[in-house]
C-alpha positions as CSV (number, residue, x, y, z in Angstrom):
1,X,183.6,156.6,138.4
2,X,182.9,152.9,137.0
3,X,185.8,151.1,135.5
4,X,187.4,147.5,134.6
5,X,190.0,145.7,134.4
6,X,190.2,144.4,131.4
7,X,193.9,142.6,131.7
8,X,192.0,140.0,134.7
9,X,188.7,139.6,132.5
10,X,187.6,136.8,130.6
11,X,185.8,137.6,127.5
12,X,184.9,135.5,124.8
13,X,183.8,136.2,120.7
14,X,180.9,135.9,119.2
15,X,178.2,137.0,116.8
16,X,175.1,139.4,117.8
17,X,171.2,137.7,117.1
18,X,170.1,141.5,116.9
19,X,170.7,145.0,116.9
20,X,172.3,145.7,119.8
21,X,173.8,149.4,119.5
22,X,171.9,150.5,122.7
23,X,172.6,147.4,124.5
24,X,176.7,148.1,125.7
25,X,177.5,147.4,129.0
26,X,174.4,145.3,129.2
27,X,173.5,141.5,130.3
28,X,173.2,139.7,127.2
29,X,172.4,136.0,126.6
30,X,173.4,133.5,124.4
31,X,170.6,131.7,122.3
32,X,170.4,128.5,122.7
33,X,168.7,128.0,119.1
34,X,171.1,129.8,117.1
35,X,174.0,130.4,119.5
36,X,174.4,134.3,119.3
37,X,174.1,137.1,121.6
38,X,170.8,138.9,122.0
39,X,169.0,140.8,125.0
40,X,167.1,138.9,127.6
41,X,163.7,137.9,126.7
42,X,162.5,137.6,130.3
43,X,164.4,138.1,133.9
44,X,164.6,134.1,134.2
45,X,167.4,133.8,131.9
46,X,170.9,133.3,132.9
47,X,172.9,136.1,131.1
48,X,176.0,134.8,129.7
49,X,178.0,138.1,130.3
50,X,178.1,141.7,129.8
51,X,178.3,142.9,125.8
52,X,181.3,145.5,126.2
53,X,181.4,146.2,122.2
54,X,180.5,149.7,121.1
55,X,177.8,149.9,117.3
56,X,176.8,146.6,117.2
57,X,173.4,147.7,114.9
58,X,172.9,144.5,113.3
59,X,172.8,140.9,113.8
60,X,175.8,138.9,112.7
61,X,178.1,141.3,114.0
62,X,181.2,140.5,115.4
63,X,180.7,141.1,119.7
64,X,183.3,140.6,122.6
65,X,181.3,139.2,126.0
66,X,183.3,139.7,129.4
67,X,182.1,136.7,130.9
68,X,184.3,136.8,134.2
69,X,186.1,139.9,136.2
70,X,185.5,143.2,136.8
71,X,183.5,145.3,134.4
72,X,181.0,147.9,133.8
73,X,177.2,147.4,133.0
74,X,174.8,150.2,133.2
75,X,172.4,150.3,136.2
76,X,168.4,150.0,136.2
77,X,168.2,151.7,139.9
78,X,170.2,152.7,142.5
79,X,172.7,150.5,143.3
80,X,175.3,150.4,146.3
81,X,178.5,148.4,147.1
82,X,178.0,145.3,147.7
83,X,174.5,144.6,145.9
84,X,174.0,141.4,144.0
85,X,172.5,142.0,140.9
86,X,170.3,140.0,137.8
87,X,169.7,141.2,134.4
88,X,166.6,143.6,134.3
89,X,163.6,143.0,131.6
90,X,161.2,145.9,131.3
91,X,160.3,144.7,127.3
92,X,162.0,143.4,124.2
93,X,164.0,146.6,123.4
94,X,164.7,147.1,127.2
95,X,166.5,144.6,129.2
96,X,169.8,143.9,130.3
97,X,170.5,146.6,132.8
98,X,171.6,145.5,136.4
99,X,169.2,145.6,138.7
100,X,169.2,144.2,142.5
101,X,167.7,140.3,142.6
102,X,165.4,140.6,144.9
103,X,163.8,137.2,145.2
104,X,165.9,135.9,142.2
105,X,168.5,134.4,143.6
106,X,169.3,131.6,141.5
107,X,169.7,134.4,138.8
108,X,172.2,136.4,140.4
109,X,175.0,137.3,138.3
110,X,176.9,140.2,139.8
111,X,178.4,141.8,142.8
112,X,178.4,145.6,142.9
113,X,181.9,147.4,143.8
114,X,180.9,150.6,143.1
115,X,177.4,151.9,142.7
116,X,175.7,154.6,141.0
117,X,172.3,156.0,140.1
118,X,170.0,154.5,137.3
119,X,171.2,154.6,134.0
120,X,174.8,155.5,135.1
121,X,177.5,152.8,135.1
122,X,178.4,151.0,138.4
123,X,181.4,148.7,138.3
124,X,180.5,144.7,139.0
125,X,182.3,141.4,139.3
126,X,180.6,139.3,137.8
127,X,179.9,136.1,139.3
128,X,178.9,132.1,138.3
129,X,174.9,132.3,137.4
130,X,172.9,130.6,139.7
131,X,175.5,131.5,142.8
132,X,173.6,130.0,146.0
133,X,170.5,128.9,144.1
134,X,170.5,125.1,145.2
135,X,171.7,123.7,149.0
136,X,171.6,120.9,150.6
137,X,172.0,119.6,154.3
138,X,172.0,116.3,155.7
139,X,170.7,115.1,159.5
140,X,171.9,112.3,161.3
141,X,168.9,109.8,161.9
142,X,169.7,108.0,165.4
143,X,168.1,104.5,166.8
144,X,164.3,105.6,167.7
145,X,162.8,103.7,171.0
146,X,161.1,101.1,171.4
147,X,157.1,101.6,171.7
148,X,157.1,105.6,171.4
149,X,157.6,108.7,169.1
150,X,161.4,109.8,168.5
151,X,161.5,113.5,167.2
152,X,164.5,114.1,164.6
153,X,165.4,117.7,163.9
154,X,166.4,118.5,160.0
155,X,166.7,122.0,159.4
156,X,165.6,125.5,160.9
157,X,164.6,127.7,158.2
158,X,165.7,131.4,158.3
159,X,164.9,132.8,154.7
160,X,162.2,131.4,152.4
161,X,163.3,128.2,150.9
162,X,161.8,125.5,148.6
163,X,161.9,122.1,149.3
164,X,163.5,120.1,146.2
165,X,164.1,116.4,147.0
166,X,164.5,114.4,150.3
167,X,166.2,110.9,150.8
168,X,167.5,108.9,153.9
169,X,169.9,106.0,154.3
170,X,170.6,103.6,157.3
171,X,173.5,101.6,158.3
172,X,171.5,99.0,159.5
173,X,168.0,96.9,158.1
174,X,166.0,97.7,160.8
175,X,163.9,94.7,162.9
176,X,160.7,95.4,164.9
177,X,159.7,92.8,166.9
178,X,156.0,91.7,165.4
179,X,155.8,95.6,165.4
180,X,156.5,98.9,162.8
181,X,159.1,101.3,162.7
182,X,156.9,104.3,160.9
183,X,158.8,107.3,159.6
184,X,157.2,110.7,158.8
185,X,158.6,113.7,157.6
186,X,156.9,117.4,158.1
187,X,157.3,121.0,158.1
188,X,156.7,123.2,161.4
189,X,154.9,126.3,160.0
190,X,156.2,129.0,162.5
191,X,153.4,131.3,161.7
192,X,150.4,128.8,162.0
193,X,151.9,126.3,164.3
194,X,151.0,124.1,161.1
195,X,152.4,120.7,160.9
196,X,152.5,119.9,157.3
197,X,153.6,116.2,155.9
198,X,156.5,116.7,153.6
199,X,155.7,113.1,152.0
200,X,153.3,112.2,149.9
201,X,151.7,109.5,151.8
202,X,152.0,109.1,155.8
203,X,153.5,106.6,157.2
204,X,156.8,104.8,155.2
205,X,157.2,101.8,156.7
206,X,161.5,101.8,157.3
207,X,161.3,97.7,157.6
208,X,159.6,97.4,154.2
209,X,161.5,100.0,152.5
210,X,165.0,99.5,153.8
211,X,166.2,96.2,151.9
212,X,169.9,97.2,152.2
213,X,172.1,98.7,154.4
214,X,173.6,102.1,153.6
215,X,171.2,102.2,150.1
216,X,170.0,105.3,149.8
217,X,166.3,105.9,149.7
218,X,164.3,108.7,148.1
219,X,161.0,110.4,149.3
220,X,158.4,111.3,147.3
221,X,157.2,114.3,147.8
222,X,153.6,115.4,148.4
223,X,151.7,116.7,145.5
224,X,150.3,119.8,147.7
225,X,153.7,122.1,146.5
226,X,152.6,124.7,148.6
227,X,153.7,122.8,151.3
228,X,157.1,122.9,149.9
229,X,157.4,126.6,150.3
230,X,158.7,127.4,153.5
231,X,159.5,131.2,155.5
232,X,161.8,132.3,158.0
233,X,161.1,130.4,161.3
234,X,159.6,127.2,160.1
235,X,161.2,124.2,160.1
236,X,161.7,120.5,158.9
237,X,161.7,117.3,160.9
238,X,160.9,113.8,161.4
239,X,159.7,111.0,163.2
240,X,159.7,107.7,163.4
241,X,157.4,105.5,165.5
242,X,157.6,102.0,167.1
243,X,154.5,100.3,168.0
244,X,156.7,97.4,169.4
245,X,160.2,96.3,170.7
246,X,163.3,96.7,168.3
247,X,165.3,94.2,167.2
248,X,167.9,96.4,165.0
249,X,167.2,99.9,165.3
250,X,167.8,102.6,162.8
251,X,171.3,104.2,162.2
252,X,171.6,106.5,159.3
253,X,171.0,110.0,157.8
254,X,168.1,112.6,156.5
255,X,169.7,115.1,153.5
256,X,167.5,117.4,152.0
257,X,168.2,119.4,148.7
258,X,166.2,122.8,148.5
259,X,166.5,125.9,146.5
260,X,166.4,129.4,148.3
261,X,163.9,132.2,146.5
Protein backbone atom coordinates (compact mmCIF):
# COMPACT_ATOMS: atom_id res chain seq x y z
CA UNK A 1 0.00 0.00 0.00
CA UNK A 2 1.47 3.60 -1.00
CA UNK A 3 1.80 6.14 1.69
CA UNK A 4 3.69 9.42 2.99
CA UNK A 5 4.98 11.02 5.40
CA UNK A 6 3.68 14.11 5.51
CA UNK A 7 5.37 15.41 9.02
CA UNK A 8 9.12 15.07 6.88
CA UNK A 9 7.66 16.66 3.60
CA UNK A 10 8.12 20.01 2.22
CA UNK A 11 5.26 21.37 0.53
CA UNK A 12 4.60 24.72 -0.58
CA UNK A 13 1.10 26.93 -1.54
CA UNK A 14 0.11 28.00 -4.49
CA UNK A 15 -2.61 28.66 -7.05
CA UNK A 16 -3.72 26.07 -9.99
CA UNK A 17 -3.32 27.54 -13.96
CA UNK A 18 -6.10 24.86 -14.74
CA UNK A 19 -8.49 22.38 -13.82
CA UNK A 20 -6.70 20.00 -12.19
CA UNK A 21 -9.42 17.61 -10.41
CA UNK A 22 -7.89 14.49 -12.15
CA UNK A 23 -4.44 15.56 -11.80
CA UNK A 24 -3.82 14.40 -7.63
CA UNK A 25 -0.94 12.74 -6.88
CA UNK A 26 0.49 13.87 -10.17
CA UNK A 27 3.85 15.85 -11.38
CA UNK A 28 2.78 19.31 -11.81
CA UNK A 29 4.83 22.30 -12.99
CA UNK A 30 5.03 25.72 -12.14
CA UNK A 31 4.62 28.30 -15.16
CA UNK A 32 7.03 30.37 -15.63
CA UNK A 33 4.67 33.00 -17.29
CA UNK A 34 2.14 33.22 -14.75
CA UNK A 35 3.63 31.36 -11.80
CA UNK A 36 0.82 28.67 -11.11
CA UNK A 37 0.52 25.07 -11.15
CA UNK A 38 -0.60 23.33 -14.25
CA UNK A 39 0.16 19.73 -15.96
CA UNK A 40 3.29 19.21 -17.95
CA UNK A 41 3.14 20.35 -21.46
CA UNK A 42 5.87 18.06 -22.65
CA UNK A 43 8.21 15.29 -20.77
CA UNK A 44 11.14 17.98 -20.91
CA UNK A 45 9.90 19.94 -18.16
CA UNK A 46 11.15 19.84 -14.73
CA UNK A 47 8.11 19.23 -12.42
CA UNK A 48 8.16 21.30 -9.46
CA UNK A 49 6.47 18.58 -7.23
CA UNK A 50 3.66 16.34 -6.76
CA UNK A 51 -0.05 18.23 -6.48
CA UNK A 52 -1.39 16.32 -3.28
CA UNK A 53 -4.83 18.54 -3.13
CA UNK A 54 -7.98 16.72 -3.68
CA UNK A 55 -11.05 19.02 -6.35
CA UNK A 56 -9.02 21.39 -7.68
CA UNK A 57 -11.57 21.99 -10.91
CA UNK A 58 -10.56 25.38 -11.73
CA UNK A 59 -7.78 27.59 -12.14
CA UNK A 60 -7.03 30.00 -9.35
CA UNK A 61 -7.60 27.48 -6.82
CA UNK A 62 -5.79 27.35 -3.76
CA UNK A 63 -3.17 23.86 -4.21
CA UNK A 64 -0.53 22.46 -1.70
CA UNK A 65 2.77 20.91 -3.85
CA UNK A 66 4.99 18.42 -1.74
CA UNK A 67 8.09 19.46 -3.29
CA UNK A 68 10.55 17.23 -1.01
CA UNK A 69 9.98 13.80 0.98
CA UNK A 70 8.19 10.92 0.74
CA UNK A 71 4.80 10.93 -1.09
CA UNK A 72 2.49 9.29 -3.39
CA UNK A 73 1.95 9.98 -7.24
CA UNK A 74 0.08 7.66 -9.33
CA UNK A 75 2.06 5.40 -11.75
CA UNK A 76 2.01 5.33 -15.74
CA UNK A 77 3.49 1.57 -15.83
CA UNK A 78 4.84 -0.79 -13.69
CA UNK A 79 7.03 0.39 -11.43
CA UNK A 80 9.49 -1.48 -8.86
CA UNK A 81 11.66 -0.36 -5.85
CA UNK A 82 14.14 1.46 -6.63
CA UNK A 83 13.08 2.98 -10.11
CA UNK A 84 13.88 6.53 -10.96
CA UNK A 85 11.12 8.21 -12.40
CA UNK A 86 10.14 11.64 -14.73
CA UNK A 87 6.76 13.04 -15.18
CA UNK A 88 4.86 11.19 -18.05
CA UNK A 89 3.16 13.33 -21.13
CA UNK A 90 0.81 11.25 -23.23
CA UNK A 91 -1.37 14.78 -24.30
CA UNK A 92 -2.62 17.95 -22.66
CA UNK A 93 -5.23 16.35 -20.37
CA UNK A 94 -2.78 13.41 -19.69
CA UNK A 95 0.50 13.96 -18.13
CA UNK A 96 1.97 13.93 -14.84
CA UNK A 97 1.95 10.32 -13.93
CA UNK A 98 5.43 8.62 -12.94
CA UNK A 99 6.91 6.88 -15.37
CA UNK A 100 10.58 5.25 -15.49
CA UNK A 101 13.22 7.87 -17.32
CA UNK A 102 14.56 5.94 -19.56
CA UNK A 103 16.99 8.12 -21.40
CA UNK A 104 15.88 11.28 -19.44
CA UNK A 105 18.06 11.50 -16.99
CA UNK A 106 18.50 15.02 -16.41
CA UNK A 107 14.61 14.91 -15.78
CA UNK A 108 14.57 12.54 -13.13
CA UNK A 109 12.57 13.51 -10.26
CA UNK A 110 11.82 10.46 -8.12
CA UNK A 111 12.96 7.38 -6.49
CA UNK A 112 10.46 4.56 -6.16
CA UNK A 113 10.08 2.85 -2.49
CA UNK A 114 7.31 0.93 -3.19
CA UNK A 115 5.92 0.08 -6.60
CA UNK A 116 2.80 -0.81 -8.08
CA UNK A 117 0.95 -1.43 -11.29
CA UNK A 118 -0.18 1.42 -13.76
CA UNK A 119 -2.55 3.74 -12.56
CA UNK A 120 -2.13 2.53 -8.88
CA UNK A 121 -0.24 4.65 -6.43
CA UNK A 122 3.51 3.69 -5.67
CA UNK A 123 5.22 5.70 -2.87
CA UNK A 124 8.38 7.98 -4.18
CA UNK A 125 10.97 10.27 -2.67
CA UNK A 126 11.23 12.80 -4.51
CA UNK A 127 14.47 13.99 -5.47
CA UNK A 128 16.40 17.47 -6.79
CA UNK A 129 15.34 17.74 -10.76
CA UNK A 130 18.08 17.30 -12.93
CA UNK A 131 19.89 14.58 -10.31
CA UNK A 132 23.12 13.43 -12.32
CA UNK A 133 22.35 15.30 -15.50
CA UNK A 134 25.70 17.27 -15.85
CA UNK A 135 29.46 15.76 -14.79
CA UNK A 136 32.57 16.73 -15.13
CA UNK A 137 36.17 15.09 -14.82
CA UNK A 138 39.45 16.56 -15.08
CA UNK A 139 42.92 14.70 -16.53
CA UNK A 140 46.25 15.52 -15.56
CA UNK A 141 48.22 16.75 -18.75
CA UNK A 142 51.98 15.73 -18.13
CA UNK A 143 55.40 17.20 -20.05
CA UNK A 144 55.03 15.54 -23.70
CA UNK A 145 58.59 14.56 -25.37
CA UNK A 146 60.57 16.04 -27.33
CA UNK A 147 60.26 15.24 -31.22
CA UNK A 148 57.24 12.55 -30.89
CA UNK A 149 53.54 11.93 -30.14
CA UNK A 150 52.52 11.81 -26.24
CA UNK A 151 49.10 9.99 -25.81
CA UNK A 152 46.95 11.52 -22.77
CA UNK A 153 44.05 9.44 -21.53
CA UNK A 154 40.74 11.66 -20.50
CA UNK A 155 37.89 9.55 -19.94
CA UNK A 156 36.56 5.92 -20.69
CA UNK A 157 33.02 6.09 -21.50
CA UNK A 158 30.59 3.49 -20.02
CA UNK A 159 27.03 4.88 -20.77
CA UNK A 160 26.14 7.24 -23.51
CA UNK A 161 27.29 10.72 -22.73
CA UNK A 162 27.38 14.11 -24.46
CA UNK A 163 30.21 16.16 -24.65
CA UNK A 164 29.42 19.76 -23.23
CA UNK A 165 32.60 21.98 -22.95
CA UNK A 166 36.36 21.17 -22.74
CA UNK A 167 39.21 23.43 -21.33
CA UNK A 168 42.95 22.83 -20.18
CA UNK A 169 45.37 24.86 -18.10
CA UNK A 170 49.28 24.53 -17.63
CA UNK A 171 51.46 25.50 -14.88
CA UNK A 172 53.98 26.41 -17.10
CA UNK A 173 54.28 28.70 -20.74
CA UNK A 174 55.47 26.12 -22.74
CA UNK A 175 58.92 26.71 -25.08
CA UNK A 176 59.78 24.63 -28.23
CA UNK A 177 62.97 25.04 -29.36
CA UNK A 178 62.32 26.68 -33.18
CA UNK A 179 59.67 23.84 -33.05
CA UNK A 180 55.60 23.24 -32.03
CA UNK A 181 54.04 21.77 -29.25
CA UNK A 182 50.55 20.74 -31.24
CA UNK A 183 47.65 19.59 -29.01
CA UNK A 184 44.58 17.55 -30.37
CA UNK A 185 41.83 16.25 -28.66
CA UNK A 186 39.56 13.15 -30.02
CA UNK A 187 37.05 10.56 -29.35
CA UNK A 188 38.00 6.68 -29.79
CA UNK A 189 34.67 5.32 -31.31
CA UNK A 190 34.72 1.72 -29.77
CA UNK A 191 32.44 0.42 -32.38
CA UNK A 192 34.13 1.79 -35.51
CA UNK A 193 37.57 2.14 -34.28
CA UNK A 194 36.79 5.84 -35.40
CA UNK A 195 39.06 8.58 -34.27
CA UNK A 196 36.95 11.65 -34.23
CA UNK A 197 38.53 15.34 -33.42
CA UNK A 198 36.66 16.72 -30.53
CA UNK A 199 37.94 20.42 -31.58
CA UNK A 200 36.91 22.36 -34.06
CA UNK A 201 40.08 22.84 -35.87
CA UNK A 202 43.28 20.45 -35.65
CA UNK A 203 46.10 21.39 -34.35
CA UNK A 204 46.06 24.22 -31.24
CA UNK A 205 49.25 25.45 -31.15
CA UNK A 206 49.91 25.33 -26.78
CA UNK A 207 52.97 28.03 -27.38
CA UNK A 208 50.52 30.45 -29.04
CA UNK A 209 47.60 29.88 -27.01
CA UNK A 210 49.13 29.58 -23.51
CA UNK A 211 50.14 33.35 -22.59
CA UNK A 212 49.88 32.67 -18.82
CA UNK A 213 50.57 30.19 -16.54
CA UNK A 214 47.79 28.38 -14.72
CA UNK A 215 44.98 30.50 -17.14
CA UNK A 216 42.57 28.41 -18.03
CA UNK A 217 41.88 27.84 -21.68
CA UNK A 218 38.67 26.84 -23.47
CA UNK A 219 38.13 24.51 -26.52
CA UNK A 220 35.98 25.12 -29.12
CA UNK A 221 34.17 22.50 -30.06
CA UNK A 222 33.63 21.12 -33.54
CA UNK A 223 30.51 22.02 -35.23
CA UNK A 224 29.94 18.14 -36.39
CA UNK A 225 27.70 17.52 -32.79
CA UNK A 226 27.36 14.08 -33.67
CA UNK A 227 30.70 13.68 -32.77
CA UNK A 228 29.86 14.84 -29.34
CA UNK A 229 27.62 11.88 -28.73
CA UNK A 230 29.49 9.22 -27.41
CA UNK A 231 28.35 5.19 -26.27
CA UNK A 232 29.54 2.75 -23.84
CA UNK A 233 33.20 1.81 -24.76
CA UNK A 234 34.41 4.83 -26.53
CA UNK A 235 36.57 7.12 -25.13
CA UNK A 236 38.24 10.66 -24.99
CA UNK A 237 41.95 11.56 -25.25
CA UNK A 238 44.66 13.71 -26.40
CA UNK A 239 47.79 14.39 -27.82
CA UNK A 240 50.16 16.69 -28.12
CA UNK A 241 53.09 16.71 -30.58
CA UNK A 242 56.69 18.18 -30.66
CA UNK A 243 58.31 18.58 -33.91
CA UNK A 244 61.43 19.82 -31.96
CA UNK A 245 63.32 19.96 -28.65
CA UNK A 246 61.47 21.53 -25.50
CA UNK A 247 62.54 24.26 -23.76
CA UNK A 248 59.56 24.32 -20.89
CA UNK A 249 57.40 21.47 -21.31
CA UNK A 250 53.68 21.31 -20.51
CA UNK A 251 52.40 20.80 -16.85
CA UNK A 252 48.74 21.14 -16.34
CA UNK A 253 45.27 19.57 -16.63
CA UNK A 254 42.30 18.40 -19.28
CA UNK A 255 38.54 18.81 -17.50
CA UNK A 256 35.77 17.99 -19.47
CA UNK A 257 32.03 18.86 -18.62
CA UNK A 258 29.44 16.39 -20.35
CA UNK A 259 25.87 15.56 -19.74
CA UNK A 260 24.75 11.80 -19.50
CA UNK A 261 21.39 10.88 -21.74
Amino acid sequence: MAYQYAEGNIAIGGKSFEDLSANQNRFVVRDATSGKYRRPDSATEHPAGVLITDGVDAANLGVDIVISGIVKVVAGETLVTNDIVCAEYVSATDAGKAVKIGSNIRYARGIVHEGCDEDYLATIELLRYGVHAANAISAPMGAATASATTTYPILAVNRAITITSISFMSALVPVSASGTLLLNIYAHVDVTSAENLLQSAANIDLETIIADAHETYNVTLTATTANLTLAAGDSVYATITSNNTIGTNVNGTFYVEYEIL
